[in-house]
C-alpha positions in Angstrom: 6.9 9.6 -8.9 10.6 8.7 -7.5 12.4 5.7 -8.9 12.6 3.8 -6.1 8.6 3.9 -6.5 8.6 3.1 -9.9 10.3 0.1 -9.1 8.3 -1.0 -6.5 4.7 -1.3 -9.0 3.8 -4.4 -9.9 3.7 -3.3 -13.6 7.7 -2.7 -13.9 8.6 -6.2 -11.9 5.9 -7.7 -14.5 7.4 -6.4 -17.1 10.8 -6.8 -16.1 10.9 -10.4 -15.3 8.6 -11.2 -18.2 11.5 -9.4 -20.6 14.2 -11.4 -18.9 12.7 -14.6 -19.0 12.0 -14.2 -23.0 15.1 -13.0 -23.6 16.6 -15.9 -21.8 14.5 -18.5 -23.4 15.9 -16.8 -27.1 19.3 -17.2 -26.2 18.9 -20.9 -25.0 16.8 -21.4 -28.6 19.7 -19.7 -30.1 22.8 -21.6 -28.1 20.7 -24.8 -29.1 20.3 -24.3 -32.7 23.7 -23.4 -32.7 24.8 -26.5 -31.4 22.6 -29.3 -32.8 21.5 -27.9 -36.3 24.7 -28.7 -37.8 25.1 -32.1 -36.5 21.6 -32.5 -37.2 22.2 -31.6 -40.5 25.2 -33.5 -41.4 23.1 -36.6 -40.4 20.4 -35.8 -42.5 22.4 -35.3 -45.7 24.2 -38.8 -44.9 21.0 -40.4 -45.1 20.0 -38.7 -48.0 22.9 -39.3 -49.9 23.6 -43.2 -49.1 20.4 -43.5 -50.8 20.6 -41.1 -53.4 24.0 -43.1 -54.1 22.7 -46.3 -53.9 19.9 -45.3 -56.2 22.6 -43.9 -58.1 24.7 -47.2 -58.5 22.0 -49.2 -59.8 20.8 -46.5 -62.5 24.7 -46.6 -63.6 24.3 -50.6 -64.7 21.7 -49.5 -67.2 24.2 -47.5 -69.2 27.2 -47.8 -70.8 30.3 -47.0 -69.0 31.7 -44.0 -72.2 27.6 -43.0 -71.9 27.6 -42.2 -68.1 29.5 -38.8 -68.0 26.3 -36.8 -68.0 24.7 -38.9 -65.2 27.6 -38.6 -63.3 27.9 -34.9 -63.3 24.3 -34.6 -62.1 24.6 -36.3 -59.5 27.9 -34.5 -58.5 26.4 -31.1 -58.5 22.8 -32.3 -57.2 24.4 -33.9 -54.6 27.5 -31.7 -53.9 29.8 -34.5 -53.6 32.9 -35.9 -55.6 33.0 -39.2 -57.5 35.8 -41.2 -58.6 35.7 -44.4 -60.3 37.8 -47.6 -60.1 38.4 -50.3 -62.0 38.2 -53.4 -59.7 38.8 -52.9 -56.0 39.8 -49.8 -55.0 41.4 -50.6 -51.8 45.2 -50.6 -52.8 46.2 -47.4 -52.1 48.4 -47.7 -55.9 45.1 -47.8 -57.5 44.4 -45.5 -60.2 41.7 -43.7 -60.8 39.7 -44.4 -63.8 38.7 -41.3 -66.1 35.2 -41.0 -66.6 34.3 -40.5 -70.5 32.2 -36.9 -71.0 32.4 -36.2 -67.4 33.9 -32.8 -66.1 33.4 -33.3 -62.3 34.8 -36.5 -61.5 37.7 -37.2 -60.4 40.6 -38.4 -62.7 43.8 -38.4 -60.7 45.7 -39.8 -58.0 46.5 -36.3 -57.4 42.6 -35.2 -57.3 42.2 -37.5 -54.8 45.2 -36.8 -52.4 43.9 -32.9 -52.7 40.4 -33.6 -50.7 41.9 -36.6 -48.4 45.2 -36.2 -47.5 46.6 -34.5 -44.6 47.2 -31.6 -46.3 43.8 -30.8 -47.7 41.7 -28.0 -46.9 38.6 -30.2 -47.0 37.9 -32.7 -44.2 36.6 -35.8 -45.7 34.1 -37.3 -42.7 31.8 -39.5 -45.3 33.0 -42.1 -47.8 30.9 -44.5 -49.5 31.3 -47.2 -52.5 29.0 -49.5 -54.7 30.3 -51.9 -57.2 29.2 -51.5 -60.6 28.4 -53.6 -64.0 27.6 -51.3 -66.5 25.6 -52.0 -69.6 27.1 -54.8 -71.9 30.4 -54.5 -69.9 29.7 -57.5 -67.1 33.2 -58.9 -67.2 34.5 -55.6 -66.1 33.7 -54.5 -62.8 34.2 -50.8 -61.4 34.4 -49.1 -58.1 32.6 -46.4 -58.0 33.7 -43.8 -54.9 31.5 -41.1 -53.0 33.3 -38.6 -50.9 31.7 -35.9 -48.8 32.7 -33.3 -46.4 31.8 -31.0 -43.4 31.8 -28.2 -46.1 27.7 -28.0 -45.9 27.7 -27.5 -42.2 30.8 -24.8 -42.1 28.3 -23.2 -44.4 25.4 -23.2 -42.1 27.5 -22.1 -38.9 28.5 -19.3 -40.9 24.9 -18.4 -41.5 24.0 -18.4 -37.3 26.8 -16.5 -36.6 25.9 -13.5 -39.5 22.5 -13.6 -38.5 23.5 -12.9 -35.3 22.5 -9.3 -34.8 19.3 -9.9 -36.2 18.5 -12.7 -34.1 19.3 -10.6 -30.8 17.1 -8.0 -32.7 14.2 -10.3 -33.4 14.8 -11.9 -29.5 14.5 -8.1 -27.9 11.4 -7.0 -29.8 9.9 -10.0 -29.2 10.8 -9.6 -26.0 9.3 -6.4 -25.7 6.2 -7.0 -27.2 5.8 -10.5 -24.7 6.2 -8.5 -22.0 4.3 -4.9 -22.8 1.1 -7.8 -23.6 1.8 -9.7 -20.5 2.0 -7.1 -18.3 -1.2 -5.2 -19.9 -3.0 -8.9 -19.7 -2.2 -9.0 -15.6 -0.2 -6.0 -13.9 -2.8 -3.4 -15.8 -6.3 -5.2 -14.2 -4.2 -4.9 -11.1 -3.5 -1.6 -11.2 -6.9 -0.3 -12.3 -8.3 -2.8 -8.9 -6.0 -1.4 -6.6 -7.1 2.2 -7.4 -10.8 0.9 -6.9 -9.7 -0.9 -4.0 -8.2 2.6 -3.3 -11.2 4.7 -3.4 -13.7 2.1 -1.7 -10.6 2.4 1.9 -11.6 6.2 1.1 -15.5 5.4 1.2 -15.9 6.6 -2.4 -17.9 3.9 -3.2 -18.9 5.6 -7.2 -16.3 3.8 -9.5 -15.9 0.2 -10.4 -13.9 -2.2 -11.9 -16.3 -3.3 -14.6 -14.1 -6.4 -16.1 -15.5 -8.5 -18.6 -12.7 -10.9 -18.2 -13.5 -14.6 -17.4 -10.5 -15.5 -15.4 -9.6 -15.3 -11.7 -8.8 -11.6 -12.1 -12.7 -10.8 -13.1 -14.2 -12.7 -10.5 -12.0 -10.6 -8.6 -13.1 -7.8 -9.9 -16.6 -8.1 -10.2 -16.3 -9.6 -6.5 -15.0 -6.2 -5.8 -17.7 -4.1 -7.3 -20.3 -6.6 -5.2 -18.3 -5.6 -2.3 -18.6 -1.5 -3.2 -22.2 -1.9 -3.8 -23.1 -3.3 -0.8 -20.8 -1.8 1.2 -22.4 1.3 -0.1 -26.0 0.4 0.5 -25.4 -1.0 4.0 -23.7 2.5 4.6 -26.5 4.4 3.1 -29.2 2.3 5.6 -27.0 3.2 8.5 -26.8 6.6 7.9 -30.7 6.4 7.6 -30.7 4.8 10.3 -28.7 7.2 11.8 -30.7 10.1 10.7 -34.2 8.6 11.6 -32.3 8.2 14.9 -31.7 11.7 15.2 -35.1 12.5 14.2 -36.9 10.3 16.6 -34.2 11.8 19.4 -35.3 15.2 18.3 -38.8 14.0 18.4 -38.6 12.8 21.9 -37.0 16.1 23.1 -39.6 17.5 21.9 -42.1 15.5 23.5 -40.6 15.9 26.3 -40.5 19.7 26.7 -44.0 19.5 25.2 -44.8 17.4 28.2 -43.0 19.7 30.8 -45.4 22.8 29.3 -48.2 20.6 28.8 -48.0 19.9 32.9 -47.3 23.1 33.5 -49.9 24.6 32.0 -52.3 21.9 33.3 -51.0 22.5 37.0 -51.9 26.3 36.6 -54.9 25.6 35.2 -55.9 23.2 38.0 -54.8 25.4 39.8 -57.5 28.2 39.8 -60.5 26.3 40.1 -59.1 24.5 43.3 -58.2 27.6 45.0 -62.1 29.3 44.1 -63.1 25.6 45.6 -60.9 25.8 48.6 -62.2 29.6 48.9 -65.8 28.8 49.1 -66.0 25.8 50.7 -63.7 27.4 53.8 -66.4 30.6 53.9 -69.2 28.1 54.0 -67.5 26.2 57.0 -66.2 29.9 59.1 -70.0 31.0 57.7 -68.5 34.1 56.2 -70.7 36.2 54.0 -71.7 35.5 51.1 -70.5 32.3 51.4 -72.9 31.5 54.4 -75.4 31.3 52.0 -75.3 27.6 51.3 -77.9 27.8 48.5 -76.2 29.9 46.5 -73.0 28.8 46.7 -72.8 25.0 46.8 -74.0 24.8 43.5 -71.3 27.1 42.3 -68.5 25.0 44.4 -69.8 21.9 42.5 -69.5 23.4 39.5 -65.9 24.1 39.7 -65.5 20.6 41.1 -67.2 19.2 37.7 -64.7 21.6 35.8 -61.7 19.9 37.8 -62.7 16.6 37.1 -63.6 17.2 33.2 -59.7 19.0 32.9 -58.5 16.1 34.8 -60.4 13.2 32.2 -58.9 15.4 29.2 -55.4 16.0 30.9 -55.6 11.4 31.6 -56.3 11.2 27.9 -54.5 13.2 26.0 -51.8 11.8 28.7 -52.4 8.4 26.9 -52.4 9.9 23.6 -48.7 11.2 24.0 -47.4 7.8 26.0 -48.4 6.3 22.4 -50.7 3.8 24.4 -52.4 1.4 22.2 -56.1 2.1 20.7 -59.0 -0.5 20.5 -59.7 0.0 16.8 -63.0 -1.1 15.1 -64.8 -0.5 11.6 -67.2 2.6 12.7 -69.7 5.1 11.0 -67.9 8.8 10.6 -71.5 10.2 10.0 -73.5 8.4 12.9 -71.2 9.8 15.3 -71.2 13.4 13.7 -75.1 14.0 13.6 -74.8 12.6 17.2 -72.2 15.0 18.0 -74.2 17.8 16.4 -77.5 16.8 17.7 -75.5 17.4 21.5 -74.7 20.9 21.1 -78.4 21.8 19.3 -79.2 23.5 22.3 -76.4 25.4 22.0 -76.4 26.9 19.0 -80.5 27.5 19.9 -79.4 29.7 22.9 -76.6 31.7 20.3 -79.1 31.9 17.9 -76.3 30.3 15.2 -77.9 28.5 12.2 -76.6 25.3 11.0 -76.3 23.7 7.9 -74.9 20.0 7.1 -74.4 18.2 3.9 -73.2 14.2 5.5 -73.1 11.4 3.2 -74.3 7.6 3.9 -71.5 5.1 4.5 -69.0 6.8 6.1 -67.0 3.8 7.3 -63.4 4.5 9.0 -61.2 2.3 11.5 -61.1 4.1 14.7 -62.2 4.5 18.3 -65.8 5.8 18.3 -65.7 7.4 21.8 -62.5 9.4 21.4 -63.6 10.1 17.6 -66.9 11.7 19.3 -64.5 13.8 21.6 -62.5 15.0 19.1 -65.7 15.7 16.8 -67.0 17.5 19.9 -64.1 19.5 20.4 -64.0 21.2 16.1 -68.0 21.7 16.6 -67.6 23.5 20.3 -65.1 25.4 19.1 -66.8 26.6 15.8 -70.0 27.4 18.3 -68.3 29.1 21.1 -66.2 31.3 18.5 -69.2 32.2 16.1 -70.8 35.8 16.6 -74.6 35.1 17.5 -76.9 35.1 14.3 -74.1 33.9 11.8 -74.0 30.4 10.5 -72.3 27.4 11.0 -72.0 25.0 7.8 -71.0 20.8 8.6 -70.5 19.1 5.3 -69.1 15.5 5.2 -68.1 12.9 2.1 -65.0 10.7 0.4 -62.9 12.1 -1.9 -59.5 10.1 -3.3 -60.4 6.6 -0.8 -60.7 9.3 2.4 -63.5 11.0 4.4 -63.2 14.5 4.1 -65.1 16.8 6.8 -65.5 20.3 6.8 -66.7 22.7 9.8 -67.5 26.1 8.7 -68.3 28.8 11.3 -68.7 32.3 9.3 -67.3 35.8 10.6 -65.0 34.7 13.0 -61.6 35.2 11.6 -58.8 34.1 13.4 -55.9 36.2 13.8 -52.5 34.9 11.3 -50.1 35.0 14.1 -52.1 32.6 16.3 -53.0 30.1 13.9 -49.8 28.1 14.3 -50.5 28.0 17.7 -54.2 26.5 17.8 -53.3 23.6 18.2 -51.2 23.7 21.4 -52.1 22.6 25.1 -53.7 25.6 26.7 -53.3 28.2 24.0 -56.1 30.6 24.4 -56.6 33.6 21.6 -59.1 35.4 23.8 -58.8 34.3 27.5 -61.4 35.8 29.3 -64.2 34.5 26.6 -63.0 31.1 26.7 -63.2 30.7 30.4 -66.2 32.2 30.5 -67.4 29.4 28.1 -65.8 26.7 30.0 -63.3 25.5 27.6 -60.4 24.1 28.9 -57.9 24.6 26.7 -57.5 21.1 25.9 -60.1 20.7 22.8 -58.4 21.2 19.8 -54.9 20.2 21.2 -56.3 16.7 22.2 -58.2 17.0 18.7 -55.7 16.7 17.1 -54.1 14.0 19.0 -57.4 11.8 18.7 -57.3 12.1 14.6 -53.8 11.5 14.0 -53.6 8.3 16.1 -56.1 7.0 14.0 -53.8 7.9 10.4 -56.1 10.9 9.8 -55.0 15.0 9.4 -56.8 18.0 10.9 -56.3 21.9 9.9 -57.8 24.9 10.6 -57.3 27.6 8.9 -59.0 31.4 7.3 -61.2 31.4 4.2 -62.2 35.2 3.9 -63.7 36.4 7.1 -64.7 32.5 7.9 -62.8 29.5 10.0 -62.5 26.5 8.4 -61.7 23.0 10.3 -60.6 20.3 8.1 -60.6 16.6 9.4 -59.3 13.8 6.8 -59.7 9.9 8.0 -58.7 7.1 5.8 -62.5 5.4 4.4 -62.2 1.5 5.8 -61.4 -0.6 3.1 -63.2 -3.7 5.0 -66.6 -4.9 4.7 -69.3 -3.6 6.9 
């Protein structure tokens, strides 16, 4: 990272002005100490000694005056002062001194005196004060007694600033130092570690968070912020759902509708054929051209193919309404009422193929569908399983819930379908053996529309090989209502 960077993060200018400020603020403490703790001082010690001194004055009237030369000198050195005694007044300058008996630290002389007062003295003499004194058995002779004091005491303690100097700029910069590493880890370092989340959420990483415990502004910021990545990330999440159920429902629709441009197709060619036979016949009936001149024969054949047209046309109209997605009248029916129905339909069928049949349905079938298209698509598994059996085998129905759904099975035994056209059974139109299902009159249209039927109603159909046998699987949901 480039210096010019380094001094744009908010960590350096954090810690930066935070050093500068506490250094500032030391050297003001400093300057200030400087400045008033001496004065301070000097007016402390006055107070203290004018009444250590008047305290002093009184205990001297309980002694002797040859006695007090021991009390004197203790106060002298507790009080780091001078005392000198007078007898009388002491304000003629001509005075003498008086000698204080077994004192060594008062003063005796004129001389003494001159030495800490005059002009020429070393020692400035700012503080004077004086008590007169009776001592003990001595009333008719009065004394002066004299405190000096100077600015000694505070020459002392500016010394002491100015020596201590180094280690008081010492002490201000580590403290400095310390102040501002804790400060700027307190604020600049949340900062940083949001702005990199704040970073990766602009990148639509939405995986790391802040996770502050803090209790201040700068946690609600960032738990604010991790709200805003999770929801940011679960609205993005729904959208590209969205998005991909979109795409799915596109695809789905394509396919519809190519599935609807071959279903039409295929219907129009299948249309197709019967109308031209129709057209044929009925045109050699009008010219009277043989064989069609024989009326008997032949108009029961024409209707025929006219019955055919309309039944492809019905089941080309509903499973028309099955892909348009048209609603279903849907009511609480009986699966197995409509299956025996279905079955006992085709009986004569399966007579004429000589095909036996064996069914296993259970009681109480109940299911919520359309009992008129449920019979057509019924009717479509069972014709199927008929016109595909080889004549003398066996067809097996079997019926019953398992797991809150009815499960039905249609067996039709040696009649194995082919693997490659099973995915295809299902399809509008898809034949496996042309010529036998026209000549059975399917249209094509059973098991696609089959299919259809079922799955509108939330059910699943299958077909599939078991062995040499087909097997046709149709699963409805059993009604949960009452019936």
């Amino acid at each position: 990272m480039s210096r010019k960077r380094i001094t744009d993060r908010l960590s350096f200018k954090v810690f930066l002005i935070t050093f500068i400020v506490q250094v500032m603020f030391g050297v003001l403490i400093y300057a200030f100490l400087y400045r008033a703790t001496p004065l301070t001082w000097n007016m402390v010690r006055r107070t203290e000694l004018e009444t250590a001194f008047e305290k002093f004055a009184k205990e001297l009237g309980t002694v002797k005056f040859r006695e007090c030369g021991q009390m004197v000198d203790e106060f002298i050195l507790a009080n780091e002062c001078h005392i000198v005694f007078y007898k009388g007044e002491h304000d003629d300058p001509n005075r003498l001194p008086v000698s204080v008996p077994g004192s060594e630290y008062a003063l005796r002389t004129r001389w003494d005196v001159k030495q800490l007062t005059g002009p020429d003295s070393d020692a400035e003499m700012n503080f004077m004060i004086s008590e007169h004194v009776y001592f003990a058995q001595e009333i008719k002779n009065e004394y002066t007694v004299v405190c000096l004091w100077s600015q000694r005491g505070e020459n002392v303690l500016w010394q002491a600033l100015q020596k201590t100097l180094p280690l008081i700029v010492a002490a201000i910069v580590l403290v400095s130092l310390l102040c501002s590493f804790i400060y700027t880890l307190l604020f600049a370092r949340p900062v940083q570690k949001l702005s990199a989340v704040s970073g990766k959420i602009a990148k639509m990483d939405f995986t790391a968070k802040s996770r502050l415990k803090r209790r201040d502004e700068i946690g609600d910021l960032g738990r604010d912020l991790d709200m805003l990545s999770s929801n940011l990330d679960e609205t993005i999440t729904k959208l590209n759902n969205r998005t991909e159920e979109l795409e799915r429902e596109m695809e789905r629709t394509s396919e519809l509708e190519k599935q609807k441009d071959v279903f039409f197709a295929a219907a129009s060619h299948e249309l197709k054929t019967p109308i031209t036979i129709a057209q044929g016949q009925v045109r050699g009936m009008m010219d009277g051209i043989e064989p069609y001149n024989d009326l008997e024969t032949y108009l029961p054949k024409t209707l025929s193919n006219l019955k055919r047209m309309e039944s492809l046309i019905n089941e080309i109209l509903t499973a028309s309404r099955m892909q348009a997605g048209n609603e279903i009248a849907l009511q609480t029916e009986d699966f197995g009422l409509i299956l025996k129905k279905r079955i006992e339909e085709i009986s004569d069928l399966l007579d004429v193929r000589g095909i036996a049949l064996e069914t296993a349905i259970d009681d109480g079938l109940f299911f919520e569908g359309n009992k008129d298209l449920t019979s057509m698509a019924v009717g479509s598994f069972l014709s199927n399983a008929v016109f595909y059996s080889s004549e003398g085998s066996k067809v097996t129905v079997t019926s019953g819930t398992s797991d809150g759904k009815i499960v039905t099975k249609i067996r039709n035994t040696d009649s194995h379908i082919d693997e490659k056209d099973l995915p295809h059974l299902f399809e509008a139109f898809y034949r496996t053996d042309n010529s036998r299902s026209r000549r059975n009159g399917g249209s094509g249209l059973g098991l696609y529309l089959g299919k259809l039927i079922i799955e509108r109603q939330n059910g699943t159909v299958a077909l599939e090989n078991d062995g040499q046998d087909v097997v046709a699987s149709i699963i409805l949901p059993l009604s949960t209502k009452n019936t």
